[in-house]
C-alpha positions, 0 to 999 in steps of 0.5 A, a space after each residue: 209500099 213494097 207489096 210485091 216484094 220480101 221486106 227486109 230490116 233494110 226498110 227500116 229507119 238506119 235507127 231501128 235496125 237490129 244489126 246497127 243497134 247490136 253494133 253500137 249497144 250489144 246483143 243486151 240492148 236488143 228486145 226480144 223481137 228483134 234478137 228473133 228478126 236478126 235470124 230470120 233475116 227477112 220477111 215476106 209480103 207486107 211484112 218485114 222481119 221485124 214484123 214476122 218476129 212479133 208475129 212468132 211471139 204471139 203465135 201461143 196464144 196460151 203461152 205468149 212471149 220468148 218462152 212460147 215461141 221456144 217450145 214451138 215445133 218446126 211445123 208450128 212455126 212454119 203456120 207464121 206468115 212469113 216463116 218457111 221450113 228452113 227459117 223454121 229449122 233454124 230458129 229450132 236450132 238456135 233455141 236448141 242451142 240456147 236450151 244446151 248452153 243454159 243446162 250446161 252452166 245449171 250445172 257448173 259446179 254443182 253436186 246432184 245429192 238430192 232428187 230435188 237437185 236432179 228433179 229441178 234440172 230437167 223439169 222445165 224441159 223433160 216435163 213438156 216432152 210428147 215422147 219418152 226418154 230416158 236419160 243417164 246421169 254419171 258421176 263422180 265420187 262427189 256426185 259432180 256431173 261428169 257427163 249425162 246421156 240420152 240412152 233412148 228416146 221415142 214412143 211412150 210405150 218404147 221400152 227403156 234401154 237395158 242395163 248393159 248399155 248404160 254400163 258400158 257408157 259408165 265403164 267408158 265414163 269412168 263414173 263411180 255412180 249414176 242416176 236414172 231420169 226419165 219422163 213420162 208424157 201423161 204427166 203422171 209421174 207414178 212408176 209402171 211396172 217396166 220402171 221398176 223393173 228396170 230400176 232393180 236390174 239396174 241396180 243389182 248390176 251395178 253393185 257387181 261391177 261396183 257403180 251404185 244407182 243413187 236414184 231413178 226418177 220420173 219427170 211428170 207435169 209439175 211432179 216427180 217421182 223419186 225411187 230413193 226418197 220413196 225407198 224403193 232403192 
């Protein structure tokens, strides 16, 4: 046995190698495991990647599986044996990537008319942030997406972003309308104070330049607030 050294998927029988499998049956065939040890490449004493991989799905116990290891941090990945800091910035990169790439075809096609529409685009990834962020939605007549934006990210107490920001990135879009969607990290979607402040500033600055505010709402854990469907637009 190989103790001493880094295993890697060579060890493994030319049968069960993820790169061979992928090879003569595609990316489908692979489990979810070995998808994971295709970028993790190698593993480290007594553990093949294949073995690390496993390991990376069980790491929340909680929530085990893909969807577990996908909402890992860095820091949370590297207490894996056998997952260091780069392999750790990896594998975030990666599921970052998957994250964007799975957004932009929810998108394809459809038209943001209804704050269940909007609320169910950003709730699986919005809800379970530990920061707040305030992102804009800018569209067309239609209410198509044209392009949506991250206008501020930080702390729960970081004020939002002011109006005149958003509307310049508007005026550069050549949107016709927008829609506010923040979260908040308590899981109480309920509006503060500064919400709704910022809401009315938006909107009374947005009816002078002509670019309505359809809605403002605010991702919780599992709920929403919507300004329109409450009717404070």
């Amino acid at each position: 046995m190989k103790d001493e050294e880094t295993f890697t998927m060579k060890d493994l029988p030319e049968s069960e190698r993820p790169y061979e499998k992928c090879e003569n049956f595609g990316p489908g065939a692979l489990s979810d495991a070995e998808l994971l040890a295709v970028i993790i490449q190698s593993g480290t004493r007594g553990k093949r990647a294949l073995d690390v991989a496993y390991s990376l799905l069980r790491a929340d116990e909680r929530n085990p599986g893909l969807s577990g290891a996908v909402a890992l941090k860095p820091a949370e990945m590297t207490r894996v044996n056998g997952i260091g800091r780069i392999k750790a910035i990896k594998l975030s990169c990666v599921f970052e990537l998957a994250k964007r790439i799975a957004r932009t075809q929810a998108v394809s096609g459809k038209y943001f008319r209804d704050p269940d529409t909007v609320a169910d685009y950003y709730m699986p990834f919005m809800r379970t942030l530990e920061h707040e962020e305030l992102r804009v939605m800018f569209l067309d007549t239609r209410n198509a997406l044209i392009r949506e934006c991250l206008m501020t990210k930080g702390t729960v107490n970081r004020s939002l972003a002011d109006p005149r920001d958003i509307f310049i990135k508007a005026l550069e879009e050549h949107a016709v309308r927008l829609i506010m969607v923040h979260n908040h990290p308590s899981g109480d979607p309920s509006p503060s104070e500064s919400d709704i402040s910022l809401t009315k500033r938006v909107k009374s600055s947005g009816e002078l330049i002509g670019i309505g505010l359809v809605d403002h709402i605010i991702i919780g854990s599992g709920a929403y607030y919507s300004f329109n469907k409450e009717g404070c637009l």
